[in-house]
VEXKELUM-983087 format. One record per residue: residue number from 1; residue in one letter; chain; x, y, z of N, C-alpha, C in turn. Coordinates in pm, 1 decimal, decimal comma. Example, Ala and Ser with C-alpha at 12.3 -4.5 7.8 and 13.67 -1.06 7.14 Angstrom:
<sites>
(1; 'A'; 'A'; (1319,0; -569,0; 780,0); (1230,0; -450,0; 780,0); (1320,0; -330,0; 780,0))
(2; 'S'; 'A'; (1285,0; -225,0; 708,0); (1367,0; -106,0; 714,0); (1290,0; 3,0; 787,0))
</sites>
This chain:
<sites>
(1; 'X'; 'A'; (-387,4; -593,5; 2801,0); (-320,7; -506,0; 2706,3); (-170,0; -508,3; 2728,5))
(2; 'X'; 'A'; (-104,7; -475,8; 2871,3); (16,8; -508,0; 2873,6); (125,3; -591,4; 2828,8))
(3; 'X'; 'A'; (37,3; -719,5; 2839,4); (151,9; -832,8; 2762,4); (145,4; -841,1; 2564,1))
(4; 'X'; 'A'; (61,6; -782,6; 2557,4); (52,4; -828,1; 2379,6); (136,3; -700,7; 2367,5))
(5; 'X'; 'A'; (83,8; -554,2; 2430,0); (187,7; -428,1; 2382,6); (359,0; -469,5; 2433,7))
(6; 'X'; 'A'; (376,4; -522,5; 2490,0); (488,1; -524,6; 2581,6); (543,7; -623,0; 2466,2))
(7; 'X'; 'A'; (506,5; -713,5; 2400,7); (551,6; -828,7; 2301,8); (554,2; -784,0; 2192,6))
(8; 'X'; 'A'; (474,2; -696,0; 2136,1); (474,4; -674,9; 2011,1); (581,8; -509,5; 2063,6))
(9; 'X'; 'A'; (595,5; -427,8; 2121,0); (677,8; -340,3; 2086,7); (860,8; -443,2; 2093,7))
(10; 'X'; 'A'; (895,4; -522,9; 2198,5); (1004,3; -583,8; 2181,1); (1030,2; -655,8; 2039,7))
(11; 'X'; 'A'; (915,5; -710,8; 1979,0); (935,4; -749,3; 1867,5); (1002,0; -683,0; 1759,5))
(12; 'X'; 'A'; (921,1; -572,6; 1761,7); (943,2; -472,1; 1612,1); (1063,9; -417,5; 1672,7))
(13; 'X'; 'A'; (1102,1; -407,4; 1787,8); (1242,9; -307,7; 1812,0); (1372,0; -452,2; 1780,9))
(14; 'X'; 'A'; (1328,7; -544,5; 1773,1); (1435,1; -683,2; 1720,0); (1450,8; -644,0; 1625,7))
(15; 'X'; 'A'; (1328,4; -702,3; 1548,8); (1317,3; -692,3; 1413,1); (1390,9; -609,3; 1357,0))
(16; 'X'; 'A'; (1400,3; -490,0; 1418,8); (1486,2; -343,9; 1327,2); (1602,7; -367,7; 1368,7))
(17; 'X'; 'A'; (1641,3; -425,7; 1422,2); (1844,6; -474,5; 1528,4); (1823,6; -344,8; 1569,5))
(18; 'X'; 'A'; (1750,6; -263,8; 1675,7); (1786,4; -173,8; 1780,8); (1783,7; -194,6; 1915,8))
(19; 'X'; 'A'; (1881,4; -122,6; 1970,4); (1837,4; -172,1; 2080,4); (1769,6; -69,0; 2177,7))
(20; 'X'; 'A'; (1734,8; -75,6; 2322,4); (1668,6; -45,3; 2384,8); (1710,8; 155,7; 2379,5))
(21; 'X'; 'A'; (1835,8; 180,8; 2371,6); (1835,7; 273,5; 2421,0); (1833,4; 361,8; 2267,3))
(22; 'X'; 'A'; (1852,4; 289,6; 2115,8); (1849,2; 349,0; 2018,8); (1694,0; 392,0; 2004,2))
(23; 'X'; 'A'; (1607,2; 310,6; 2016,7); (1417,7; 331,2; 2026,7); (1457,9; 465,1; 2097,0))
(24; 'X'; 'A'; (1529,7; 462,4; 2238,3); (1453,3; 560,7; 2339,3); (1486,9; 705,6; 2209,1))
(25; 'X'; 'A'; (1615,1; 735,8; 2178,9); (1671,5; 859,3; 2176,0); (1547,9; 872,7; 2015,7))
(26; 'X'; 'A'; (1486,8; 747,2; 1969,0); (1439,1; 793,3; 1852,3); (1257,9; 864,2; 1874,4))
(27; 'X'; 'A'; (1259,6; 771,6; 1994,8); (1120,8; 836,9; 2045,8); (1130,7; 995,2; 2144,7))
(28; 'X'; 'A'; (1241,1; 1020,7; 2191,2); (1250,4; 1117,9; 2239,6); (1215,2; 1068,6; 2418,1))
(29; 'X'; 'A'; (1299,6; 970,6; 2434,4); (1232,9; 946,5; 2566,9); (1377,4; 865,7; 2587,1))
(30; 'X'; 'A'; (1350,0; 763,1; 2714,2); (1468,4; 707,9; 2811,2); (1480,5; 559,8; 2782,9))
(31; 'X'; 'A'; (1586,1; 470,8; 2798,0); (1592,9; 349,5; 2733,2); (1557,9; 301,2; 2933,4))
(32; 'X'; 'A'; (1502,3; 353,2; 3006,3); (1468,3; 304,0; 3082,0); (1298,5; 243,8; 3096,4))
(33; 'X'; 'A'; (1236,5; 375,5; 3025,1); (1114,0; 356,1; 3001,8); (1072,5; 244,5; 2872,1))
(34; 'X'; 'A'; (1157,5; 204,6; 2780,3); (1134,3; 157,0; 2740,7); (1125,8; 5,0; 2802,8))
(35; 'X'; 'A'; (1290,0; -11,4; 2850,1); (1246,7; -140,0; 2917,8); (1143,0; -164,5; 3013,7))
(36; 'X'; 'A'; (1082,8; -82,8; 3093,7); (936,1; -74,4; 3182,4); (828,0; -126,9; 3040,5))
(37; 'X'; 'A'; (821,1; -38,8; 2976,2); (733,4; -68,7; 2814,7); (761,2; -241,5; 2784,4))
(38; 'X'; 'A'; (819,1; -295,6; 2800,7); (884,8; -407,9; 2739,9); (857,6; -479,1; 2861,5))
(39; 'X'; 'A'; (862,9; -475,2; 2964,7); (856,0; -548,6; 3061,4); (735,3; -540,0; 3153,2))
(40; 'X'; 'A'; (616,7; -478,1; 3038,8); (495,0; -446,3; 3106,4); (460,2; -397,9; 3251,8))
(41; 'X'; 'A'; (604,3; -333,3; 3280,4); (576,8; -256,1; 3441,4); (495,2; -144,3; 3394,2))
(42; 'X'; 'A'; (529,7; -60,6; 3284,4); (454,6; 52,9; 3271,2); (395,6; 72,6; 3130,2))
(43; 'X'; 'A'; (266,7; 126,6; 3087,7); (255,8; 105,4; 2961,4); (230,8; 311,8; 2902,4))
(44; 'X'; 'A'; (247,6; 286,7; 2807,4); (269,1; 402,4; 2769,8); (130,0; 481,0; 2769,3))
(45; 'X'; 'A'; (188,1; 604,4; 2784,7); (53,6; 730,6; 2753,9); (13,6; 719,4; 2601,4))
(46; 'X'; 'A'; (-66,6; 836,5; 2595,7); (-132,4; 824,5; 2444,3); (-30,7; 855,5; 2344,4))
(47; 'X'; 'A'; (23,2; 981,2; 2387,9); (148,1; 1060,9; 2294,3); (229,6; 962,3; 2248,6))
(48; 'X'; 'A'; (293,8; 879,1; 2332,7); (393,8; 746,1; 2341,7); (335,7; 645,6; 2239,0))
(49; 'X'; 'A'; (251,8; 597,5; 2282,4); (165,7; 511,6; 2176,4); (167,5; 554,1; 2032,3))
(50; 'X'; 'A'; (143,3; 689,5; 2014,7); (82,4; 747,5; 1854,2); (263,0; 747,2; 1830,3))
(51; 'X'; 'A'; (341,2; 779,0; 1908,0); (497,2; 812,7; 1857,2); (509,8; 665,4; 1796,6))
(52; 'X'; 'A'; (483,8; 598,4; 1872,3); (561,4; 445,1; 1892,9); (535,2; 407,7; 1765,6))
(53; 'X'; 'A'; (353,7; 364,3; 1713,4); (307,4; 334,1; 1593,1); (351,5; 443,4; 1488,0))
(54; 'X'; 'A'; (371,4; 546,0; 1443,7); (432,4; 632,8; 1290,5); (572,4; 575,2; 1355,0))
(55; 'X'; 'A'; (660,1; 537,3; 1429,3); (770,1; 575,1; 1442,8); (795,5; 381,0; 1320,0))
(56; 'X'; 'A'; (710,6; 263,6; 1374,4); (692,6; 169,3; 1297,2); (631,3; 164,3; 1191,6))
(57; 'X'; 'A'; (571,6; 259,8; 1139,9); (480,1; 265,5; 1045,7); (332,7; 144,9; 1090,7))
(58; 'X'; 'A'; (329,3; 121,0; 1217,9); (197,8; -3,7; 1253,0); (105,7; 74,3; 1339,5))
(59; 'X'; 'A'; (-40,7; 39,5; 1312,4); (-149,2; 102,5; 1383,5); (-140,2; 80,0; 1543,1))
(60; 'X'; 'A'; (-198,3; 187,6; 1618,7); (-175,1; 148,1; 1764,9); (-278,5; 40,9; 1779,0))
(61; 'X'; 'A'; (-398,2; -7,6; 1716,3); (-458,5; -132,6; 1723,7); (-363,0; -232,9; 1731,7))
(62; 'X'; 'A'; (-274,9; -202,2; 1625,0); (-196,4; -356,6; 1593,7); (-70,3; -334,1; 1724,1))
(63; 'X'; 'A'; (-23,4; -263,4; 1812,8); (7,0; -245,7; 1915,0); (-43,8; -322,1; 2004,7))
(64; 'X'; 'A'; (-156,9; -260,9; 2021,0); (-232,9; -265,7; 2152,6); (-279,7; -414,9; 2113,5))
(65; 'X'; 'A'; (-271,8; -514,0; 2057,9); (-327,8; -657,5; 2005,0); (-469,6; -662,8; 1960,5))
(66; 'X'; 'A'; (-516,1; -541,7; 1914,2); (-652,3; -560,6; 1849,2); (-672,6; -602,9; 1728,7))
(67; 'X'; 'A'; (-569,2; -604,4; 1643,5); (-560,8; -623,8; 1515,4); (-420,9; -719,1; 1478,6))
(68; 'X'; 'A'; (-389,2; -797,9; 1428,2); (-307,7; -881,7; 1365,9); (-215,2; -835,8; 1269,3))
(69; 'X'; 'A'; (-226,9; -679,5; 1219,3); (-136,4; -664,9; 1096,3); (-123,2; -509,3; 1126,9))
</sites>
């Protein structure tokens, strides 16, 4: 799970031209944790997850690499 979440959240935070610490202040969290998130040291709780997906409009399946879209 780590490396597909860890790839697909760096992705979508490209994709939007933000960077690490603009995600954090939008999730309500630290541009430190994100890079842990990104660098699969740490993966997020549930809360984090459900923020992460509405915050992209993408399912936490399609997060977590269960789903393709």
């Amino acid at each position: 799970m780590k490396l597909m979440f860890s790839e697909r959240l760096k992705d979508l935070r490209t994709e939007r031209g933000l960077n690490q610490s603009a995600l954090a202040e939008a999730l309500g969290t630290t541009q430190r944790k994100v890079s842990y998130w990104e660098t699969g040291q740490v993966e997020p709780d549930l809360a984090a997850l459900w923020k992460i997906a509405e915050y992209f409009g993408v399912s936490a399946d399609f997060l977590l690499g269960l789903k393709d879209f």
